[in-house]
C-alpha positions in Angstrom: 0.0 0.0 0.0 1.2 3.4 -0.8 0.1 6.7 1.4 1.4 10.1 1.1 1.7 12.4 4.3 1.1 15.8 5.3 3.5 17.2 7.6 0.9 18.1 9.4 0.4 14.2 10.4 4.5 14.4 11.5 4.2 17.3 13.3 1.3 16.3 15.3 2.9 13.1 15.5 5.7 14.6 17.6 4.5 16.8 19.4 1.5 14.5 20.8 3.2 10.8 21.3 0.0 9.7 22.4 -2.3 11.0 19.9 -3.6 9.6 16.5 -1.0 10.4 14.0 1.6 9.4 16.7 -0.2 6.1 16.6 0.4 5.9 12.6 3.2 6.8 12.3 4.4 4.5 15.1 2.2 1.6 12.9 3.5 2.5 9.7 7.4 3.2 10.6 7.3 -0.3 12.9 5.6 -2.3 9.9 2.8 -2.9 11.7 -0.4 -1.9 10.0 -2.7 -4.8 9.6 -3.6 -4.8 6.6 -3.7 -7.1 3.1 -1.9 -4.9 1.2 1.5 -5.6 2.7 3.8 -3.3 4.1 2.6 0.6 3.4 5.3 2.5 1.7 5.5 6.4 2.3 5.5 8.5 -1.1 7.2 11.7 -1.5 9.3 14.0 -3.8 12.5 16.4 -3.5 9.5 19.1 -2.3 7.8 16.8 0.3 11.2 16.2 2.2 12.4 19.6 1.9 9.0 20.8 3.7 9.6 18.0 6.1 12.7 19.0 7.2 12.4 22.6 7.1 9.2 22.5 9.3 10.3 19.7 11.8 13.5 21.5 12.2 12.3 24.9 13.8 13.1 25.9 16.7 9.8 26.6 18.1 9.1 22.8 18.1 12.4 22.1 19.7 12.0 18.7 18.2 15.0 16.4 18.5 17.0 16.3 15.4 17.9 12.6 15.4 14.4 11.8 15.6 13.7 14.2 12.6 16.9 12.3 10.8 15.7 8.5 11.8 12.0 9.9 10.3 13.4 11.7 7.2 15.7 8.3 6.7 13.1 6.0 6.8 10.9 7.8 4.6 13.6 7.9 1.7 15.0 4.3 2.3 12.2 2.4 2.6 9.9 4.9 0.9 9.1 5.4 -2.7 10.3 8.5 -4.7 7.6 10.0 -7.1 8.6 12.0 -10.5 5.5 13.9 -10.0 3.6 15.9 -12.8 2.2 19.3 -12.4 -1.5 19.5 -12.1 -3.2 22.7 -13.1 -5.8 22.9 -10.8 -5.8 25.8 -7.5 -5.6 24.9 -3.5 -6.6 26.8 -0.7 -3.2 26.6 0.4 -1.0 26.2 -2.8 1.9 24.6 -0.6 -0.1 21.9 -0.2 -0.5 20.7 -4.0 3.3 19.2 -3.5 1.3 15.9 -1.7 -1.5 15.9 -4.0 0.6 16.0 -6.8 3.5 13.2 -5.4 -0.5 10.9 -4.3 -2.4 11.2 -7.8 1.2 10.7 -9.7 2.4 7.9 -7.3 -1.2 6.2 -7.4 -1.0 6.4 -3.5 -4.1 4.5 -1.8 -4.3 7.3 1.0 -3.3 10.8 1.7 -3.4 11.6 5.6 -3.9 15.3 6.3 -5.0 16.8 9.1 -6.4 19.9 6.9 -8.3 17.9 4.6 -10.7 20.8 3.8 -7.3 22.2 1.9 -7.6 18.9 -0.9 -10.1 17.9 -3.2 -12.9 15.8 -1.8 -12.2 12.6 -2.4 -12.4 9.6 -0.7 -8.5 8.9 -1.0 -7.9 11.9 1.3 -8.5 10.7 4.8 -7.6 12.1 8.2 -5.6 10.3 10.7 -8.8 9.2 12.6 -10.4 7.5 9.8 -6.8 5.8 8.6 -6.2 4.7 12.2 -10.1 3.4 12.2 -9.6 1.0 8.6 -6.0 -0.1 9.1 -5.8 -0.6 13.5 -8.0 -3.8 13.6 
């Protein structure tokens, strides 16, 4: 299975170990989502882990920067990079189009957001809630 994630999930992730994106994130990085699809593989592009990094790397999170390396590692060794095309179409928040573009070019099951009212509707574009809810049986 193939998802694409916002760094809103990563950043909530951190900053709330007990939370619902912690819990993917936890799931996905430890292999352990229980599903048919086999292991889920984390999509991105040059833009996705630039955003990752620059975001998880300020100071105002005071995250730990070997646990941004060890997340940023995983997602581009056992991760899938996507050549991804342009689409023409406008986004609330135009910064966001990076995931939506890496998730309709990579043919990504999912795409987790926590601001999924900045996507098109579609059922691909889930929350954390509602991933956790399918895929933690």
């Amino acid at each position: 299975m193939k998802v694409v994630i916002d760094t809103n999930v990563i950043v909530s992730a951190l900053m709330n170990t007990n939370g619902t994106p912690a819990k993917i994130l936890s799931l996905i990085l430890n292999g352990k989502v229980k599903i048919l699809y086999g292991k889920v593989k984390i999509l991105y592009d040059n833009r996705i882990i630039f955003e990752y990094i620059d975001v998880l790397s300020r100071e105002d999170f005071g995250f730990d920067i070997e646990i941004i390396s060890d997340i940023i590692d995983y997602i581009m060794t056992e991760g899938e990079y996507v050549n991804s095309e342009y689409m023409n179409i406008e986004f609330i928040d135009e910064a966001d189009k990076k995931f939506y573009e890496v998730h309709k070019s990579g043919e990504a099951q999912y795409l987790i957001t926590g601001n999924i009212k900045h996507f098109p509707k579609e059922n691909a574009i889930i929350i954390p809630k509602s991933f956790l809810e399918i895929f933690d049986r």
